[in-house]
C-alpha positions as CSV (number, residue, x, y, z in Angstrom):
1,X,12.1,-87.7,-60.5
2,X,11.5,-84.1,-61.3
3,X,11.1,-84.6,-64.9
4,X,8.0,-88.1,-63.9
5,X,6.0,-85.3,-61.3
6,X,3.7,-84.0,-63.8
7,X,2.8,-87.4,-65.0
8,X,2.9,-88.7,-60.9
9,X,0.4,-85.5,-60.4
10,X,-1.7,-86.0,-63.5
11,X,-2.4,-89.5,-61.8
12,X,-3.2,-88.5,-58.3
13,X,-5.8,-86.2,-59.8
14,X,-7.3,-88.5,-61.6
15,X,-7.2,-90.8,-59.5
16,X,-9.1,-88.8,-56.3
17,X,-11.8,-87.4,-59.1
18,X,-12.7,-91.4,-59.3
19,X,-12.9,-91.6,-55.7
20,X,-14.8,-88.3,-55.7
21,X,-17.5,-89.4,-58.0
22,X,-17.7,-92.6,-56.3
23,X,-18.4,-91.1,-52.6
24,X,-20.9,-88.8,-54.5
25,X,-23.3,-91.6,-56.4
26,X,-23.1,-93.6,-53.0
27,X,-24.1,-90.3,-51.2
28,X,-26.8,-89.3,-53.3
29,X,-27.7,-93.6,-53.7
30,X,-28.2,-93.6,-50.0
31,X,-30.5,-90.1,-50.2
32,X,-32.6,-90.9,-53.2
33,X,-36.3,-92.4,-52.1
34,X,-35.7,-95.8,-51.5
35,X,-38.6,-98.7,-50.5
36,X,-38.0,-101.0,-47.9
37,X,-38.9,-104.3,-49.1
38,X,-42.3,-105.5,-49.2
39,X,-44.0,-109.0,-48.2
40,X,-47.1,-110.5,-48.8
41,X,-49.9,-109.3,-46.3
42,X,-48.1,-106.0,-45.4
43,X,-50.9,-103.1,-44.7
44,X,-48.6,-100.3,-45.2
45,X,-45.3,-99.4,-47.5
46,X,-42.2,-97.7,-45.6
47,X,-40.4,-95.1,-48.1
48,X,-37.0,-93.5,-47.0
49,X,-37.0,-89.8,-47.7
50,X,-33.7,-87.7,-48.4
51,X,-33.4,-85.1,-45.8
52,X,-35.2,-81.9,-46.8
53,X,-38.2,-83.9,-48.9
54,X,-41.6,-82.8,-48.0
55,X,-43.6,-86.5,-46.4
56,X,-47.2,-84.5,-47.6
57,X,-45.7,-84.6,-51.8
58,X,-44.9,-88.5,-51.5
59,X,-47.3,-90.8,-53.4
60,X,-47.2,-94.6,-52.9
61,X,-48.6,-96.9,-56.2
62,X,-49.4,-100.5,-56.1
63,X,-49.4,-101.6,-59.6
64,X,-48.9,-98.5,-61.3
65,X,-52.4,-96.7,-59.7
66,X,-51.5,-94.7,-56.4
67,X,-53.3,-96.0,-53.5
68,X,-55.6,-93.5,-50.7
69,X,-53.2,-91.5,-49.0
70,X,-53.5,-92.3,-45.7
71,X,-50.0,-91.5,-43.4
72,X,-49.1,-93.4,-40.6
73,X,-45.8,-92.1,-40.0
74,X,-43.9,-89.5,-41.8
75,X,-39.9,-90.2,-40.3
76,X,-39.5,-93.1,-41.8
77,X,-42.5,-91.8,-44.4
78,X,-45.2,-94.7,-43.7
79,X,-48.1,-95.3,-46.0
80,X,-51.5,-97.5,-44.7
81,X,-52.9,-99.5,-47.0
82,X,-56.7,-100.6,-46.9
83,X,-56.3,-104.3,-48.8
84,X,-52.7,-106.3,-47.7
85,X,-50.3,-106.6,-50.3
86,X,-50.3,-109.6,-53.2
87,X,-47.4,-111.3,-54.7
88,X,-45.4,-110.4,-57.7
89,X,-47.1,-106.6,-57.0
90,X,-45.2,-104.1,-57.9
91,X,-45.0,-101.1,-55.4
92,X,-43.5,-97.6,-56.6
93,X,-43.4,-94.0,-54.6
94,X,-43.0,-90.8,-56.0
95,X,-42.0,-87.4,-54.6
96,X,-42.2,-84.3,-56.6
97,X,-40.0,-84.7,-59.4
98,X,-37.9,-87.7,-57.3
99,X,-38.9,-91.7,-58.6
100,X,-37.8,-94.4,-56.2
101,X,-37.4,-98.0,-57.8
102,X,-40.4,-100.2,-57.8
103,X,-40.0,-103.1,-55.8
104,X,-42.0,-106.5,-56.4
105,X,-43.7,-108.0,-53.4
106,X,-42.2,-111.2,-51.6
107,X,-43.1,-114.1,-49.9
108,X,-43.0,-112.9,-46.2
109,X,-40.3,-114.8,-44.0
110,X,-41.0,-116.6,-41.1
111,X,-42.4,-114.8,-38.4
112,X,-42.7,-111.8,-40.0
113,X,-45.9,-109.7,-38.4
114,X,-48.3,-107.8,-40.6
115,X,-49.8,-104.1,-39.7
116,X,-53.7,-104.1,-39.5
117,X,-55.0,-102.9,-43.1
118,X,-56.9,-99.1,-42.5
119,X,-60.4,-99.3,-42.9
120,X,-61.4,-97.4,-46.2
121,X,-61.9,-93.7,-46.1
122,X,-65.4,-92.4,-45.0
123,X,-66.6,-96.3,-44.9
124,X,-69.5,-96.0,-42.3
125,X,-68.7,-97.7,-39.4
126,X,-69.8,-101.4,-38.6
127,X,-72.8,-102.0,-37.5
128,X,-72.9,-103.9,-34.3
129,X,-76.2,-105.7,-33.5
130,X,-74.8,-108.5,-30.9
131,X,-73.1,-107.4,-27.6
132,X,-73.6,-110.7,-25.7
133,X,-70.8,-113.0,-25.2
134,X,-70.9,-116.6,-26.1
135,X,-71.3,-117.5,-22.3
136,X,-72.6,-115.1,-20.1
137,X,-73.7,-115.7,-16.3
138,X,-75.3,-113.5,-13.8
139,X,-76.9,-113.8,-10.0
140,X,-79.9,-111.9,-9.1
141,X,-81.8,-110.4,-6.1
142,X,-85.0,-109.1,-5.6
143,X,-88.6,-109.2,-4.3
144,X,-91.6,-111.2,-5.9
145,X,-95.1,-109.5,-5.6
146,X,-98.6,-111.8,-6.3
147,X,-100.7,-109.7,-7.5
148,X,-103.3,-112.1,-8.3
149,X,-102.5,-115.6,-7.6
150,X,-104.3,-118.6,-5.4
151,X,-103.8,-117.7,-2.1
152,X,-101.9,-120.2,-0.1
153,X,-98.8,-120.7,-1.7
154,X,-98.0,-124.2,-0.6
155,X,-101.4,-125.7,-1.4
156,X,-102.7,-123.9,-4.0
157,X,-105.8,-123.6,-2.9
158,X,-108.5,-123.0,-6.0
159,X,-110.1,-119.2,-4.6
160,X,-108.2,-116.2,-6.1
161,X,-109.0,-113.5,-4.0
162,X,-106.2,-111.0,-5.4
163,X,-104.6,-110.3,-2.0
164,X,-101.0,-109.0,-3.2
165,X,-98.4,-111.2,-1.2
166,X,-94.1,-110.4,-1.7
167,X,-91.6,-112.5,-1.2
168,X,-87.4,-111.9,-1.5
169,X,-86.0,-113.9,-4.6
170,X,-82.3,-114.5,-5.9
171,X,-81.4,-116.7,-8.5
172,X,-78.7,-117.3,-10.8
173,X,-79.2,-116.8,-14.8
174,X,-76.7,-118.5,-17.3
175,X,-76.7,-118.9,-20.9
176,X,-74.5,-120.0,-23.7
177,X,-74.4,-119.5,-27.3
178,X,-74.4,-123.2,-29.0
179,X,-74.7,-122.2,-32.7
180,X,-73.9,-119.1,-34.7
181,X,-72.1,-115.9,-33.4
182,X,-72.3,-112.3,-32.6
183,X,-72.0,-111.5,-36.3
184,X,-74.7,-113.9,-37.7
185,X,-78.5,-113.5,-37.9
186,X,-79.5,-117.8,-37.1
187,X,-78.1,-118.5,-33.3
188,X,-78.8,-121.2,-31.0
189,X,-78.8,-120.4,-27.0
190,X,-79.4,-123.2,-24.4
191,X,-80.0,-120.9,-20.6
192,X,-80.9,-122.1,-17.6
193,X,-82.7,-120.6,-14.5
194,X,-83.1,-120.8,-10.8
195,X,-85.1,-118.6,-8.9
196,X,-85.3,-119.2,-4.8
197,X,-88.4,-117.4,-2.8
198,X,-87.8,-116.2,0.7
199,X,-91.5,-115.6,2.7
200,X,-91.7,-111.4,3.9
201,X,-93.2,-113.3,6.6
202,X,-90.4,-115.7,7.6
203,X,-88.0,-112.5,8.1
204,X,-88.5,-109.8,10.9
205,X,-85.8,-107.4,11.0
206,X,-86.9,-105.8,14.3
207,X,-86.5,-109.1,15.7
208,X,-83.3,-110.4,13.8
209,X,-81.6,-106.7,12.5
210,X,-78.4,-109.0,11.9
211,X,-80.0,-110.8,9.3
212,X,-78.0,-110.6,6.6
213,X,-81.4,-109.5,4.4
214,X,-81.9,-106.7,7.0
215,X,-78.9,-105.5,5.3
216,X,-78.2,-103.3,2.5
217,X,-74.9,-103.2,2.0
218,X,-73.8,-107.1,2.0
219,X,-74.9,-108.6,-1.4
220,X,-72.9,-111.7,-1.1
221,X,-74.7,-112.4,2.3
222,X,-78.1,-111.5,1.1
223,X,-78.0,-113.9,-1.7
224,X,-76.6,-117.1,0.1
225,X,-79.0,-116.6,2.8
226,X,-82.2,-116.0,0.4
227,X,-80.8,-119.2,-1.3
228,X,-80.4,-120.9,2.3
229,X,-84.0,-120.6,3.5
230,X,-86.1,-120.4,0.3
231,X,-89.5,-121.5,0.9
232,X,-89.6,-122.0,-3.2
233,X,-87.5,-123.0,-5.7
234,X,-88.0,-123.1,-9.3
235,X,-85.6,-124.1,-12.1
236,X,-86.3,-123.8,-16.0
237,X,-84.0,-124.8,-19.1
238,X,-84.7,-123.1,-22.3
239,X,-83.7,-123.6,-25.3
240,X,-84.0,-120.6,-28.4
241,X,-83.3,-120.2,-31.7
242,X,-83.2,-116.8,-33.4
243,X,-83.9,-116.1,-36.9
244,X,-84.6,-113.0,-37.8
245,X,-83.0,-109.0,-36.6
246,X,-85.3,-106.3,-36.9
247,X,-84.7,-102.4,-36.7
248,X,-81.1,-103.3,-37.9
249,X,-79.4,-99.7,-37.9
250,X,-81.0,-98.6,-34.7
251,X,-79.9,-98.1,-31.1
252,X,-82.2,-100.8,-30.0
253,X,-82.4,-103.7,-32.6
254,X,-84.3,-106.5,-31.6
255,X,-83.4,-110.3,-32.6
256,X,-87.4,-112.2,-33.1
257,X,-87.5,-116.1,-31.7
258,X,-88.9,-119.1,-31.0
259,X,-88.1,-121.3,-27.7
260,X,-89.2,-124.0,-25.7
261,X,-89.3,-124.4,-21.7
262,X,-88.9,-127.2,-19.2
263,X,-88.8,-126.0,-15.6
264,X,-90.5,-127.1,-12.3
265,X,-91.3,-125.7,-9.0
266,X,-90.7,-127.2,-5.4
267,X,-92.0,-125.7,-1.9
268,X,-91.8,-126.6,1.3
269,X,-95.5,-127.2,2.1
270,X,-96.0,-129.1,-1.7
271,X,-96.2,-133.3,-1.2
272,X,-93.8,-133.5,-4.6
273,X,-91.8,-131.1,-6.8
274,X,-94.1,-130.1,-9.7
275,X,-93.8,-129.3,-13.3
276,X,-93.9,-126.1,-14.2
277,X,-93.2,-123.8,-17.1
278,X,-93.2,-126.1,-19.8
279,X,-94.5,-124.5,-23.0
280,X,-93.4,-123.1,-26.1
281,X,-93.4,-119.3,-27.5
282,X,-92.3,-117.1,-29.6
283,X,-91.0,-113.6,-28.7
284,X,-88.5,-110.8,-29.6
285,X,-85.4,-109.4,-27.2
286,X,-83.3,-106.8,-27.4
287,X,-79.1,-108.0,-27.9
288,X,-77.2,-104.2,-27.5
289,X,-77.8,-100.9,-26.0
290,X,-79.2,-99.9,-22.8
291,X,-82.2,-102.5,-22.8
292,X,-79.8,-105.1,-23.6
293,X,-81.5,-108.4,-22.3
294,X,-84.7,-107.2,-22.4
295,X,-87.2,-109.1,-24.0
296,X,-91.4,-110.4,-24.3
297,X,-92.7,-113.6,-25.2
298,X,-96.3,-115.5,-25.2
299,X,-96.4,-118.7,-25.1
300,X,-98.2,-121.8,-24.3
301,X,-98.1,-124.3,-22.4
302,X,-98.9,-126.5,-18.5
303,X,-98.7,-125.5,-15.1
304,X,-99.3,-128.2,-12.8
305,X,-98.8,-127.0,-9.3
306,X,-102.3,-125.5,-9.7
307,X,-104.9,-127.9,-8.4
308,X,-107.6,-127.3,-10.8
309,X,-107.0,-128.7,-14.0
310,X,-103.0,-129.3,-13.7
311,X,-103.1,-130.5,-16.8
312,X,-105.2,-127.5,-18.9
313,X,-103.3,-125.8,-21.8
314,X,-102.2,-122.3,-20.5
315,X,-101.3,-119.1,-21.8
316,X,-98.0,-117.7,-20.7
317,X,-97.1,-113.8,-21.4
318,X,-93.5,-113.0,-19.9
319,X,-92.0,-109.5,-20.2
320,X,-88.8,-108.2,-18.9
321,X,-87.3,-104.6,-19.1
322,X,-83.7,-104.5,-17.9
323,X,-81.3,-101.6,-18.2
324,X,-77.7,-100.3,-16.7
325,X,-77.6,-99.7,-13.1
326,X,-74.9,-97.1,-13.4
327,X,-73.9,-96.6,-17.5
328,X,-70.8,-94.5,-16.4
329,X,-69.3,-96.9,-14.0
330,X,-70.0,-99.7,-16.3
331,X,-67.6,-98.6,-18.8
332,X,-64.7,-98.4,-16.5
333,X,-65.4,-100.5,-13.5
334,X,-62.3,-100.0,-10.6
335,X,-61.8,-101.7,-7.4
336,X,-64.8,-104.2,-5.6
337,X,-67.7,-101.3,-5.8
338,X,-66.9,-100.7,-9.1
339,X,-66.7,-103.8,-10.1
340,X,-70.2,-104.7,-8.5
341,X,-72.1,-101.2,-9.6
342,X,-70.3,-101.2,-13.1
343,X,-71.8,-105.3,-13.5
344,X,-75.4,-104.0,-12.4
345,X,-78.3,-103.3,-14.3
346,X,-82.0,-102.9,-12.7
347,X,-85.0,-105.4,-14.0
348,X,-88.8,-105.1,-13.9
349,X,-90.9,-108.1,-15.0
350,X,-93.8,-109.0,-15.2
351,X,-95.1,-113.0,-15.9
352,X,-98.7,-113.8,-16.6
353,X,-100.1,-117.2,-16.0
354,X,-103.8,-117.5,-17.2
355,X,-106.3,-120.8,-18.5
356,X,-108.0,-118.7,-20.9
357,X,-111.7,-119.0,-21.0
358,X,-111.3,-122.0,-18.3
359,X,-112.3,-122.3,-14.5
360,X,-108.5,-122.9,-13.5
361,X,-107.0,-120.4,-11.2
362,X,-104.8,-117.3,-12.9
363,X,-102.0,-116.1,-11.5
364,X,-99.7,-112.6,-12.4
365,X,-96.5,-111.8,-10.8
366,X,-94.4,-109.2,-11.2
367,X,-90.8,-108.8,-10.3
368,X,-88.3,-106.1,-9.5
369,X,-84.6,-106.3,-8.5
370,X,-81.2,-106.2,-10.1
371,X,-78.7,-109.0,-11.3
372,X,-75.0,-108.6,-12.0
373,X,-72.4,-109.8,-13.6
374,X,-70.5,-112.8,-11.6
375,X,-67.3,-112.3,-13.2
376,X,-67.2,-108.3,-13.2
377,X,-68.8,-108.6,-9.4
378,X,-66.2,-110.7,-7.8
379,X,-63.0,-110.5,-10.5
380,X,-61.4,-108.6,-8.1
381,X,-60.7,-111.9,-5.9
C-alpha cells in the first residue's frame, strides 16, 4: 500500500483537475451572453448578460446588420424591435469584446404571444382624421326660435310677418357607419333624426313650477316630458357619402359630401303629416377636434307643409357649430355628473328654408341647446 500511494495520489489529482475544468466551462457556459430562443412574430430579442456586463455596450443583429437600439428591459437585457421577426433569421448580440451564438428564428408554438413591434424612431406620429365611432347615438334638448317663418304654425298661413316665436325641442340623433372606416377617405353613413317642439306658450312655470321643464337640474325629466307633449314632430333619414378630406394635417380637418334627405313633419293642428326635408346637398363637416360634428350644407329640395306652392323646388342652407361642453371632464368622465357633463357638448344652428325668386313663404330657424352622449350619460346604470 505505501509503495501504490504516489500512483493512488497522482490519480486523485488528476482526476479533481477534470472535475475542476468541468465546473469551470459550465460556469463560464452559464455566464457567457446567451439568446433566448426566438419565434416568428417576436418584437423584441431577450439576451442573458453575465453579472458585471454593462446592458448600454449590448448590440442585437438580425441578419448580420444591428437593429435600432431601443431597450425595453435591461435585467434580463431586452431589445424592441420595429418589424417582427422572419423565419430562418438569424439573430446575434454582442457585448464589448463578448459574442453570444446566433440563433435562427423558429416557428412559434402554440399559444405563444407576441410583444407589440416599437414604432420607428422619430416616425411622426399618425395622423388621426376620424374620431367618430362606427355607431354613435345622442339625445338633445333645446329651444327653437322663428325668426322669420309663416305665422301660425299649425296652418301655415301664407303672410310672413317675421314675429320671432321659440319653442323647447329634444330629439334623439343616431348614426352608423355602413361602408368604409375611421382610417379611409370613401365612407357611407345612414342617420336618422327626430326632433319634438314643445309651444313656450303651452308651459307656465308660475303656474306649474313642478313641471319638470321648469327645472334645471332633471335632464332625463325634461326630455321625456318635451317628447310627451310636443306640439311638432319631425323625423328625417339621411343618407351620405364622403369622398374627399381636406386640411388633412390640421386640428380641424374637414371630410367634403354629398347626401340625400327624406323626413316629414306632423303637428297637432296639421289635417295629415307632411313631407318635409326631402332634398339633396352637398356640404363639408368637421370628424375630430373640438368642432367635431360640426358641419354646413346647401341643398335642394320640397317642403310641403307650406301652403303656397308645396310643391316648388327650395333651397335649403343648414349649418351647425357644435363643440365640448366641458373638454376637461370629457376626458375623464367619473360618477353620474361626470358622466353626463363629460358626454355634453353645446350646438348652435341655424336652417334656412327659402323658394328663391318665388312667392312661396321663407322660413329661417335657428337652434341652440346641447345633446349628449346616451351611453356616457346613463352608463353608470
Amino acid at each position: 500500500m505505501i509503495l501504490g500511494e504516489p500512483r493512488f495520489v497522482r490519480r486523485a489529482f488528476v482526476v479533481s483537475i477534470c472535475l475542476l475544468s468541468v465546473f469551470s466551462a459550465a460556469n463560464v457556459a452559464a455566464q457567457a451572453l446567451a439568446i433566448a430562443p426566438p419565434f416568428v412574430g417576436d418584437c423584441s430579442v431577450t439576451v442573458t448578460l453575465p453579472p458585471g456586463t454593462d446592458s448600454d455596450a449590448v448590440r442585437v443583429t438580425i441578419n448580420g446588420r444591428e437593429v435600432t437600439r431601443q431597450v425595453l428591459q435591461r435585467s434580463p437585457y431586452v431589445e424592441l424591435l420595429k418589424d417582427p421577426l422572419q423565419l430562418n433569421a438569424e439573430v446575434g448580440a454582442t457585448a464589448g469584446t463578448s459574442s453570444a451564438q446566433p440563433v435562427r428564428v423558429a416557428a412559434a408554438p402554440p399559444g405563444h404571444a407576441n410583444t407589440t413591434c416599437a414604432p420607428a424612431p422619430n416616425a411622426p406620429a399618425p395622423v388621426v382624421i376620424d374620431e367618430r365611432s362606427t355607431f354613435e347615438a345622442s339625445g338633445y334638448l333645446g329651444a327653437v326660435f322663428d325668426n322669420f317663418a309663416p305665422s301660425a304654425v299649425g296652418n301655415y298661413k301664407n303672410n310672413a310677418e317675421g314675429d320671432t316665436q321659440n319653442r323647447l325641442t329634444a330629439g334623439v340623433d343616431a348614426q352608423y357607419r355602413i361602408l368604409g372606416s375611421a382610417a379611409t377617405v370613401r365612407q357611407l353613413w345612414i342617420s336618422a333624426q327626430t326632433l319634438h317642439g314643445l309651444r313656450s306658450a303651452d308651459v307656465d312655470c308660475g303656474k306649474t313650477p313642478e313641471a319638470p321643464v321648469c327645472k334645471k337640474n332633471n335632464v332625463e325629466a325634461q326630455f321625456l316630458y318635451i317628447l310627451e307633449h310636443a306640439s311638432t314632430m319631425e323625423a328625417q333619414i339621411d343618407t351620405r357619402f364622403e369622398f374627399l378630406t381636406l386640411q388633412v394635417k390640421s386640428d380641424t380637418p374637414v371630410r367634403a359630401y354629398v347626401s340625400s334627405r327624406f323626413g316629414f313633419v306632423a303637428m297637432d293642428t296639421a289635417p295629415r303629416v307632411f313631407n318635409s326635408n326631402t332634398y339633396a346637398a352637398i356640404g363639408i363637416l368637421s370628424p375630430k377636434g373640438a368642432f367635431r360634428g360640426s358641419f354646413a350644407q346647401v341643398g335642394w329640395g320640397r317642403s310641403e307643409q307650406f301652403q303656397s306652392q308645396p310643391g316648388a323646388n327650395r333651397l335649403k342652407i343648414f349649418g351647425t357649430l357644435a363643440f365640448d361642453l366641458a373638454p376637461s371632464i370629457s376626458q375623464n368622465p367619473s360618477g353620474f355628473v361626470g358622466r353626463l357633463l363629460g358626454g355634453s357638448r353645446v350646438f348652435v344652428a341655424i336652417v334656412v328654408d327659402r323658394n328663391p325668386g318665388g312667392t312661396a313663404p321663407d322660413a329661417v330657424q335657428s337652434y341652440v341647446g346641447y345633446n349628449f352622449d346616451l351611453r356616457k350619460a346613463f352608463g353608470s346604470f
